[in-house]
KEVEX-250438 format. One record per residue (C-alpha): chain; x, y, z. Coordinates in Angstrom, 2 decimals. Layout:
residues N
<"A"; <X; Y; Z>>
...
END
This chain:
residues 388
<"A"; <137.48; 50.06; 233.67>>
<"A"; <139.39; 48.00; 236.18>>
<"A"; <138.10; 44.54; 237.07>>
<"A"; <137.32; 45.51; 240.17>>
<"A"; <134.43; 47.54; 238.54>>
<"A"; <133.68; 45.61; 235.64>>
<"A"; <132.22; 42.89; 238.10>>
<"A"; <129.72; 45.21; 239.40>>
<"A"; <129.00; 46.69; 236.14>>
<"A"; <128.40; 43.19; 234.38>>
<"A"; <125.95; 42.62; 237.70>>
<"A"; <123.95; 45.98; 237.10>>
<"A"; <123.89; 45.15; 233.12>>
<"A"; <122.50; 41.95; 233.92>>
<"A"; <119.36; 43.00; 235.60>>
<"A"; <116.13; 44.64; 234.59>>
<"A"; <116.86; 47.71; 233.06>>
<"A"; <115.58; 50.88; 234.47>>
<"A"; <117.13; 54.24; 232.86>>
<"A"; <119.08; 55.29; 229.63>>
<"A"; <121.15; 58.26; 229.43>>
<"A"; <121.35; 59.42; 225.88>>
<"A"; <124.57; 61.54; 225.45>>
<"A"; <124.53; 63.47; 222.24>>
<"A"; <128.73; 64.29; 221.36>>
<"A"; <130.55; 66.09; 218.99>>
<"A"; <134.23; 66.13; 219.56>>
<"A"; <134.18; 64.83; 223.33>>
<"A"; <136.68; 62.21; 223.41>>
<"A"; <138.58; 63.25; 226.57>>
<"A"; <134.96; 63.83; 228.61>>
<"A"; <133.80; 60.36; 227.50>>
<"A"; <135.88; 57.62; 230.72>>
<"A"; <135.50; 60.89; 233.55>>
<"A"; <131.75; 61.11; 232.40>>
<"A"; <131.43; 57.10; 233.09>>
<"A"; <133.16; 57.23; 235.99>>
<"A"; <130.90; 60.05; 237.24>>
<"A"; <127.73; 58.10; 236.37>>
<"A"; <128.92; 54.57; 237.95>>
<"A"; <129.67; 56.78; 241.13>>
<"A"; <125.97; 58.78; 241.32>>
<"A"; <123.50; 55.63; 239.85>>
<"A"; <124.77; 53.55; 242.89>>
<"A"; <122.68; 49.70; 242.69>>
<"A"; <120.93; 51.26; 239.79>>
<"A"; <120.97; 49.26; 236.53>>
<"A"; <121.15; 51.88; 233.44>>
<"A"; <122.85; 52.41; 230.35>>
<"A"; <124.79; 55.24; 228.59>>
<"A"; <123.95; 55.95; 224.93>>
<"A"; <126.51; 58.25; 223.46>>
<"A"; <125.23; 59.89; 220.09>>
<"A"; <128.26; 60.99; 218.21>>
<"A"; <128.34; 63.07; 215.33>>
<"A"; <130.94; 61.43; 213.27>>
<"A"; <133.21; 63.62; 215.56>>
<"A"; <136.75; 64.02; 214.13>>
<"A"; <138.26; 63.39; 216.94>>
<"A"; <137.42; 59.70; 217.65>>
<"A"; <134.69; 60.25; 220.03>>
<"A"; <132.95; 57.31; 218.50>>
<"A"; <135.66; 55.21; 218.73>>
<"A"; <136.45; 55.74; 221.88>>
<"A"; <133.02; 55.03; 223.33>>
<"A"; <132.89; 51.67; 221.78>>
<"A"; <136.59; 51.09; 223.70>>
<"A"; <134.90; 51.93; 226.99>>
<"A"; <131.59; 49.59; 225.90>>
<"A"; <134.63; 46.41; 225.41>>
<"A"; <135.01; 47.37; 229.07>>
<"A"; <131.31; 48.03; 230.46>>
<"A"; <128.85; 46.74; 228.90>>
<"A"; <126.62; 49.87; 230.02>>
<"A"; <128.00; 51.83; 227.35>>
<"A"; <126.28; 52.37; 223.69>>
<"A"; <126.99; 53.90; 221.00>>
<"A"; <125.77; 55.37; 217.83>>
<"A"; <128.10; 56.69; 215.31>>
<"A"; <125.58; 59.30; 212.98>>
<"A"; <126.93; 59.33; 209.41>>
<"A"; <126.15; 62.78; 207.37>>
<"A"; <123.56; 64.19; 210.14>>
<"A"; <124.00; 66.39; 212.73>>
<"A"; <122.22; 68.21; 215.92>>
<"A"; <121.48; 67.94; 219.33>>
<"A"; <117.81; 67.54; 218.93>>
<"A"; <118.13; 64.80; 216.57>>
<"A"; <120.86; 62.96; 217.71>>
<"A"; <118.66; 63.12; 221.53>>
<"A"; <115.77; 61.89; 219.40>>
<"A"; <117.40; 58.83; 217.84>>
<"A"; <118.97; 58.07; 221.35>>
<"A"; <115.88; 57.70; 223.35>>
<"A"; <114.54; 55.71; 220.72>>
<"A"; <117.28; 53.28; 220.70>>
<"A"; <116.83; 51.92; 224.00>>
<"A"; <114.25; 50.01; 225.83>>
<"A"; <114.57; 51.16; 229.31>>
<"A"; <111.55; 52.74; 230.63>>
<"A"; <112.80; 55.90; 231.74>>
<"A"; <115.12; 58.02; 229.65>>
<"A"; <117.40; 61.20; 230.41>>
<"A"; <119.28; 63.29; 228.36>>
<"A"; <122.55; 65.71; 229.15>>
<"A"; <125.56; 67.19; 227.79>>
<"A"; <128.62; 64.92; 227.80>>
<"A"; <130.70; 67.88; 228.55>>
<"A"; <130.82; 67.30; 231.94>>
<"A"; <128.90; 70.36; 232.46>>
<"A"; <125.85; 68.47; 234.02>>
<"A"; <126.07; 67.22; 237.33>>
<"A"; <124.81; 63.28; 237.00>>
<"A"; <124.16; 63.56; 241.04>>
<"A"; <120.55; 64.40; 239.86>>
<"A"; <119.84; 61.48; 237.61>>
<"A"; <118.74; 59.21; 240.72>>
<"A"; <116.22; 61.65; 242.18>>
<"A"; <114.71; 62.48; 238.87>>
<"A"; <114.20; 58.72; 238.31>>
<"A"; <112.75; 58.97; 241.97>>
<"A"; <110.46; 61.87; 241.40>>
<"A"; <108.68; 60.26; 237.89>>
<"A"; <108.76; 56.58; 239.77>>
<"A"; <106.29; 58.10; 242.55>>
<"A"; <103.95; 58.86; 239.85>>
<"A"; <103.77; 62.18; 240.83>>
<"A"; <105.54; 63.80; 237.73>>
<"A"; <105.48; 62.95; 234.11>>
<"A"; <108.65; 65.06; 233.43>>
<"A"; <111.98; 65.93; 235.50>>
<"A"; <114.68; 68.45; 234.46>>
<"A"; <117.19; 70.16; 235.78>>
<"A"; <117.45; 74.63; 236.00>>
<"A"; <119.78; 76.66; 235.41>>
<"A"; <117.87; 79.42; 236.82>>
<"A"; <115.84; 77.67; 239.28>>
<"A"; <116.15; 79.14; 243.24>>
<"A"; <119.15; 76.95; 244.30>>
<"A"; <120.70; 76.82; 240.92>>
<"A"; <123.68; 78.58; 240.33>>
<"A"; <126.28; 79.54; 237.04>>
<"A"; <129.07; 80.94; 238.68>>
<"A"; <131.22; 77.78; 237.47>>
<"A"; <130.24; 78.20; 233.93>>
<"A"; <132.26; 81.61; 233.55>>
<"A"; <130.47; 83.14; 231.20>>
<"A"; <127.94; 86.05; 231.90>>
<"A"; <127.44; 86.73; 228.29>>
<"A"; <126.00; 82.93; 227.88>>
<"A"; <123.68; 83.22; 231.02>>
<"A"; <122.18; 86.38; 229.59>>
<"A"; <121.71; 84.70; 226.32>>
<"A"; <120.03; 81.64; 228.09>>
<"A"; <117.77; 84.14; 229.92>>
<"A"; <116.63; 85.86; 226.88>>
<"A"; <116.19; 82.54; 225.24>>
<"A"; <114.26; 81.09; 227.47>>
<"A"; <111.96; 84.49; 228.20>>
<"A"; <111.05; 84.20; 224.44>>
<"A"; <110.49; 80.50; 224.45>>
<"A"; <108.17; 80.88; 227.42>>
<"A"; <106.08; 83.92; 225.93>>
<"A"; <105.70; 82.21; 222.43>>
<"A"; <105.03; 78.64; 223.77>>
<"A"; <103.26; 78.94; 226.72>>
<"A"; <105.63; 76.77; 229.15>>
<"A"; <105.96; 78.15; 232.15>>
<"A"; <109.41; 76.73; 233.42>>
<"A"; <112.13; 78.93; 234.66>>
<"A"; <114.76; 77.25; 231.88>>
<"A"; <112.66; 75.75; 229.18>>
<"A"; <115.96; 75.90; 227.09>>
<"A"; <117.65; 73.39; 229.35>>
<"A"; <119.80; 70.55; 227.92>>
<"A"; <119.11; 67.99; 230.88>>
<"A"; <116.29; 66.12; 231.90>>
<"A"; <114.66; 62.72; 232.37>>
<"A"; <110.92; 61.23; 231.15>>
<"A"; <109.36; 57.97; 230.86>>
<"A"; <110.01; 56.53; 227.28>>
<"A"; <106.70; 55.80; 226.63>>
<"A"; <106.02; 59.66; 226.30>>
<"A"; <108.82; 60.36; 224.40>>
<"A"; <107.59; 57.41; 221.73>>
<"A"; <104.18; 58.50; 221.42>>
<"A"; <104.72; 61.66; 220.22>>
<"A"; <108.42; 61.13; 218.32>>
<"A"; <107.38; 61.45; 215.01>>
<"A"; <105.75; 64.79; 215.72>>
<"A"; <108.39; 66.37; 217.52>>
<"A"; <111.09; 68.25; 215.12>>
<"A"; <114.01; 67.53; 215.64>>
<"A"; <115.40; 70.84; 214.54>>
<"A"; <116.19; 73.64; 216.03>>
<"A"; <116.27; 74.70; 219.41>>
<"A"; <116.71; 72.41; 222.72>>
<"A"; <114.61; 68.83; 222.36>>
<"A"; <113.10; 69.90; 226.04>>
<"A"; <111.06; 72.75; 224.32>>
<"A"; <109.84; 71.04; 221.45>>
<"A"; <108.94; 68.02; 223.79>>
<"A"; <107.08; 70.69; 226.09>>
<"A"; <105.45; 72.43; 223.46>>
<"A"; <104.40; 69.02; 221.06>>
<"A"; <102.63; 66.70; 223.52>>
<"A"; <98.93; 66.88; 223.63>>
<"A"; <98.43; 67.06; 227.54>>
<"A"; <100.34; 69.48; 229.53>>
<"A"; <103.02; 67.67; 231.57>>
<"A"; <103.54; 67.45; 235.73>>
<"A"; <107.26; 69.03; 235.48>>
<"A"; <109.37; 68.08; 238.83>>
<"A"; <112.32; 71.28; 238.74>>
<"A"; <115.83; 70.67; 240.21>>
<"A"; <118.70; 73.09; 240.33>>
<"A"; <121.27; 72.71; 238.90>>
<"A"; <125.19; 73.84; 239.43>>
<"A"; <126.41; 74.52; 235.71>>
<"A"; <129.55; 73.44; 235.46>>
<"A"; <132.01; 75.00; 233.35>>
<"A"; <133.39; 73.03; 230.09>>
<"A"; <136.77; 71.25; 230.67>>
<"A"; <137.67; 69.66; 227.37>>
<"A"; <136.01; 69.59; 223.81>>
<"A"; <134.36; 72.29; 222.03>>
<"A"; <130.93; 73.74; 222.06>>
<"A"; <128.35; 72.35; 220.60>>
<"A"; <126.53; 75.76; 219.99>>
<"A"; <127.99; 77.53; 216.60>>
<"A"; <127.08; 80.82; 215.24>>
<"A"; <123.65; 79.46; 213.67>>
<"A"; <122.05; 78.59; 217.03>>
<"A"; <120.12; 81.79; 217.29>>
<"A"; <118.94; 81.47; 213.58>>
<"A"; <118.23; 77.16; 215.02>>
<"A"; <116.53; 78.80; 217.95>>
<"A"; <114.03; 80.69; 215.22>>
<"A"; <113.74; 78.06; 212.79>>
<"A"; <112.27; 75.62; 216.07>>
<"A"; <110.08; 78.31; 217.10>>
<"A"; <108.76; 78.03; 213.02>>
<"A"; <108.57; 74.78; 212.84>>
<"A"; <105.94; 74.55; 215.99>>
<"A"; <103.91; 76.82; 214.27>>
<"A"; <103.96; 76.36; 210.73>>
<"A"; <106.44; 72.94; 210.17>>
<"A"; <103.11; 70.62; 209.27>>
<"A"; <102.36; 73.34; 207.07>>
<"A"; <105.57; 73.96; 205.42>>
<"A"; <107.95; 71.88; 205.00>>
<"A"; <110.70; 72.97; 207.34>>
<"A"; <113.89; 72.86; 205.54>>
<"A"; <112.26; 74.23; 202.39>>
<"A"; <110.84; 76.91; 204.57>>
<"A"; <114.40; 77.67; 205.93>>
<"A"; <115.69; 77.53; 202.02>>
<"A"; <113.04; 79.98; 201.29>>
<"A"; <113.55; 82.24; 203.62>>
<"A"; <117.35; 82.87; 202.35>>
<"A"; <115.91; 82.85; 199.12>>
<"A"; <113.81; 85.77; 200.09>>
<"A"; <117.26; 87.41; 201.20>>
<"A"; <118.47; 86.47; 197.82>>
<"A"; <115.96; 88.65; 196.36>>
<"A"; <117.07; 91.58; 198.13>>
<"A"; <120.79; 91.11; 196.68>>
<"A"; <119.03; 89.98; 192.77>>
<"A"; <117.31; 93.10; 192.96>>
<"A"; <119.77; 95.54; 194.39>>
<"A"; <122.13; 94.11; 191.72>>
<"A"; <120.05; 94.33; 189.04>>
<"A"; <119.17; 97.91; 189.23>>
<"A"; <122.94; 98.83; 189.30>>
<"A"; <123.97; 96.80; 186.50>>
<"A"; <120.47; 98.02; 184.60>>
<"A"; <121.72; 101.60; 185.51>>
<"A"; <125.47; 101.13; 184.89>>
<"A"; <124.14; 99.39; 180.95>>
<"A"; <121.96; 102.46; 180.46>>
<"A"; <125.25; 105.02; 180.93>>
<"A"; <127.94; 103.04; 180.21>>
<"A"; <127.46; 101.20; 176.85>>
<"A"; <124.18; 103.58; 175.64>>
<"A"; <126.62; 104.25; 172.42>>
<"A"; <125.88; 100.82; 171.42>>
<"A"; <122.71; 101.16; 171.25>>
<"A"; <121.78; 97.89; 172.67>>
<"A"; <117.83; 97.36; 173.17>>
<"A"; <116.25; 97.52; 176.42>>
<"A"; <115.76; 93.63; 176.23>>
<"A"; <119.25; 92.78; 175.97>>
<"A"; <120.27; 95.08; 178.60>>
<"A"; <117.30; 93.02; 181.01>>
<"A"; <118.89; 90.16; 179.76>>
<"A"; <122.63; 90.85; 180.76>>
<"A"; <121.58; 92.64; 184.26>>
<"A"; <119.02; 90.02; 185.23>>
<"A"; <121.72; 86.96; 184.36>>
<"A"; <124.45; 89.11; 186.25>>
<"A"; <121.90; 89.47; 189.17>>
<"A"; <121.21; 85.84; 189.36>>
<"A"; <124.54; 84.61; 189.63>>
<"A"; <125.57; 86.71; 191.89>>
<"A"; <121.80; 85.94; 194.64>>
<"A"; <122.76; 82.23; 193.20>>
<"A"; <126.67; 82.19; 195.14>>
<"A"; <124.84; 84.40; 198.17>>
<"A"; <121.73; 81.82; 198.23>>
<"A"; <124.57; 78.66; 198.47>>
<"A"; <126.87; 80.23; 201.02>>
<"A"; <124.26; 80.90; 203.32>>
<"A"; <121.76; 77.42; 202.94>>
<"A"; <125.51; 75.73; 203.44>>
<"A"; <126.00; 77.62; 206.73>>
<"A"; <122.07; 77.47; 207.88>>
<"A"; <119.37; 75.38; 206.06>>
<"A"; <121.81; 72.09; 205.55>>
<"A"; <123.82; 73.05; 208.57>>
<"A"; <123.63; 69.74; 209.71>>
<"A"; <124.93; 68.28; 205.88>>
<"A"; <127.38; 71.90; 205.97>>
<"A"; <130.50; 71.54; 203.33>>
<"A"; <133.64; 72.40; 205.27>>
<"A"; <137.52; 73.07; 203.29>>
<"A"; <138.14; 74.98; 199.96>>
<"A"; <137.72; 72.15; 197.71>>
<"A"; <134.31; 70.92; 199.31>>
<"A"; <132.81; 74.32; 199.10>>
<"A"; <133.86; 74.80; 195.15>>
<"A"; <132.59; 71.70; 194.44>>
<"A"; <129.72; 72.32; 196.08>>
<"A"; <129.06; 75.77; 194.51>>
<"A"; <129.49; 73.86; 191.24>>
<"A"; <127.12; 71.72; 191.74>>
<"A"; <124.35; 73.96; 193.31>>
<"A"; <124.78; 75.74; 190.06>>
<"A"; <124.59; 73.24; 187.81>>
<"A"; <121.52; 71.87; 189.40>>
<"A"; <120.06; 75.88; 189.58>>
<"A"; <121.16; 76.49; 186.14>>
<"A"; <117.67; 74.98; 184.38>>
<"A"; <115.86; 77.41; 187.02>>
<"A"; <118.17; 80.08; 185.93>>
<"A"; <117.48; 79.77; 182.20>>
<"A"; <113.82; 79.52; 183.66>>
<"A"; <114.02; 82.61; 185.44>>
<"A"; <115.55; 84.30; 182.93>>
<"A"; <113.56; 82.84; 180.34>>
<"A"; <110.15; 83.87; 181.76>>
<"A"; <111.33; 87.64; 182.92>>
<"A"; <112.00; 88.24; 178.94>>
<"A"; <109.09; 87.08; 177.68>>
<"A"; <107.16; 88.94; 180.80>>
<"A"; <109.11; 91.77; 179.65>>
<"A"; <107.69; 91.84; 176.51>>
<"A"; <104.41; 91.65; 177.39>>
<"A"; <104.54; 94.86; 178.86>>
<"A"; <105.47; 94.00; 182.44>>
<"A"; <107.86; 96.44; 184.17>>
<"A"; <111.42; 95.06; 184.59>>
<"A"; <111.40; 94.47; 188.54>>
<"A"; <107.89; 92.22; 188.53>>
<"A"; <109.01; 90.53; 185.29>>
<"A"; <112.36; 89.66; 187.10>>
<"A"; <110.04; 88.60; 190.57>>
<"A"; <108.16; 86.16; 188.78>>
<"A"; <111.26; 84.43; 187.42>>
<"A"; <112.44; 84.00; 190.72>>
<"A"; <109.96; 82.62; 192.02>>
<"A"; <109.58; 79.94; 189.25>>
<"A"; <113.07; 78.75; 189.16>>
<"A"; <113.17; 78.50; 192.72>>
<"A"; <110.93; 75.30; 192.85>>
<"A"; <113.87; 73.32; 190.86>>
<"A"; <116.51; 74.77; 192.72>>
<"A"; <115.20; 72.97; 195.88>>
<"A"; <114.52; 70.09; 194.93>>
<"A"; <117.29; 69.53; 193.07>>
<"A"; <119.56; 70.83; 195.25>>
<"A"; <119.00; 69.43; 198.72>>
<"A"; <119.80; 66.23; 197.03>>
<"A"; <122.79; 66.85; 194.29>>
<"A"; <124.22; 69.21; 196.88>>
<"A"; <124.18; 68.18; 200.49>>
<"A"; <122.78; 64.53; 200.23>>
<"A"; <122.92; 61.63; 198.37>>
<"A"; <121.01; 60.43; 195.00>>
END
């Protein structure tokens, strides 16, 4: 920033403070100074900050947000160490301010920032609680953005967020909207912070309905970075939906670890009853007992549903912890089998001696499962993809 504009910048910084854009970023570094400039142009004499989230982005977003902050004093940031997604990272932005309004958008340049002052405007008048911006609202428009097959997507997202949750908004999936920070404090620890867009799970978590002021918006298309939506945000979409429902229940991440070890049964099971068929024809000369063939086809069965089980919780439940490179992904499959190999001497264990109490082979082999699972968890979330 020039001097010219630093003077007016240290001016706005230096009175009351009266909205924070949070920023979540992840490999934005050439969107970060346009994005400023774009803000400082649209607030006008209004004094606000920018709180840019990063992701411990490879690319030195982080880095070069604090370069711009030595310049503006407007501009935050928060550098996120082993944690990752847009919910979360909008979560721990809001909170980190204390200006009484808060808005949060894409850093991609894809939201227009022309908005921001008559949001603030529409929840100032006390008419609205909540103000966000539509990608689908009359007025709104996606012709910029370039990509039908993403606008169909949204719609479909947002037609089964609004029959399952009840909101009523023509693009409950939106990335881009503004509320006072009281709200978004009172009910913070309830929200999830998982999942699908923060908007929805704001929507769907407070306790009163909210007044919801609509603007539409002209989506923008994407100019420099990458995506911030990977191949798991359908399977994210689900697991938010979940979590609304059952997450105080349930435990979400051990739901979502559950769930692929219910797909992990599939594969133990389909495995075992080849390798208990290929025993019975191919080595029947050596007259092995019907134990020992259980034995050798259920431990073939669970190493096999173990590797599935750790590529898939590495790509989905700890997608946010997710081990990346060769020698990070064999380490890690080392150690998640390490840590499941007392559950698989469990689950072997107790199949064998169900087994010989008469239960049939498939059951027996069930019920192991399901108690070496418990120590595979546990374990694992923290050996694997955290910290002791």
């Amino acid at each position: 920033m020039t001097p010219t504009r630093l003077e007016p910048a240290i001016s706005a910084a230096n009175k009351p403070l009266q909205v924070a854009v949070i920023l979540p970023t992840y490999n934005e570094r050439a969107n970060l100074r346009p994005l400023v400039a774009r803000l400082d142009a649209a607030m006008g004499d209004l004094s606000w900050e920018a709180i840019y989230v990063d992701d411990n982005s490879p690319d030195g977003t982080a880095d070069e947000a604090r370069a711009i902050g030595l310049e503006d004093p407007r501009i935050r940031v928060i550098q996120r160490i082993g944690r990752r997604g847009l919910a979360s990272a909008a979560i721990e932005g809001m909170l980190a301010t204390s200006a009484p309004y808060v808005a949060v958008m894409d850093a991609d340049l894809q939201h227009d920032p022309a908005l921001l002052p008559q949001m603030l405007e529409s929840l100032t008048s006390g008419e609205y609680d909540l103000a966000y911006a539509s990608r689908f609202a009359e007025g709104a428009s996606t012709e910029e953005w370039g990509r039908p097959d993403r606008v169909k997507a949204s719609g479909l997202a947002n037609a089964i967020a609004r029959k399952v949750t009840g909101v009523d908004l023509t693009d409950p999936m939106s990335g881009y909207f503004m509320l006072p920070a009281a709200t978004l404090r009172a009910d913070a620890h309830r929200l999830s912070g998982v999942g699908f867009k923060i908007l929805l799970d704001i929507l769907a978590t407070v306790d009163q309905p909210l007044r919801v002021k609509e603007f539409p918006l002209n989506f923008a298309a994407r100019t420099e970075g990458e995506s911030k939506l990977d191949r798991t945000v359908v399977f994210e979409f689900l697991v938010g939906l979940y979590d609304k429902w059952l997450g105080r229940i349930i435990p979400t991440r051990f739901a979502l670890f559950g769930t692929i070890g219910g797909a992990g049964v599939v594969v133990h099971m389909a495995v075992l009853a080849t390798m208990l068929s290929l025993l019975g024809e191919q080595f029947a000369y050596h007259k092995w007992s019907a134990q020992t063939d259980f034995i050798v086809a259920q431990t073939s069965a669970a190493v096999v549903a173990m590797t599935f089980n750790f590529v898939l919780n590495n790509e989905l439940t700890y997608a946010d912890k997710r081990l990346r490179g060769l020698l990070p992904l064999l380490r890690g499959w080392a150690k998640f089998a390490l840590t499941c190999s007392v559950g698989l001497l469990a689950n072997v264990g107790v199949g064998a001696v169900l087994l010989r109490m008469g239960f049939h082979a498939y059951p027996a082999a069930i019920i192991g499962i399901v108690v070496g699972s418990v120590w595979n968890f546990a374990l694992s979330s923290k050996f694997v993809w955290g910290k002791y």
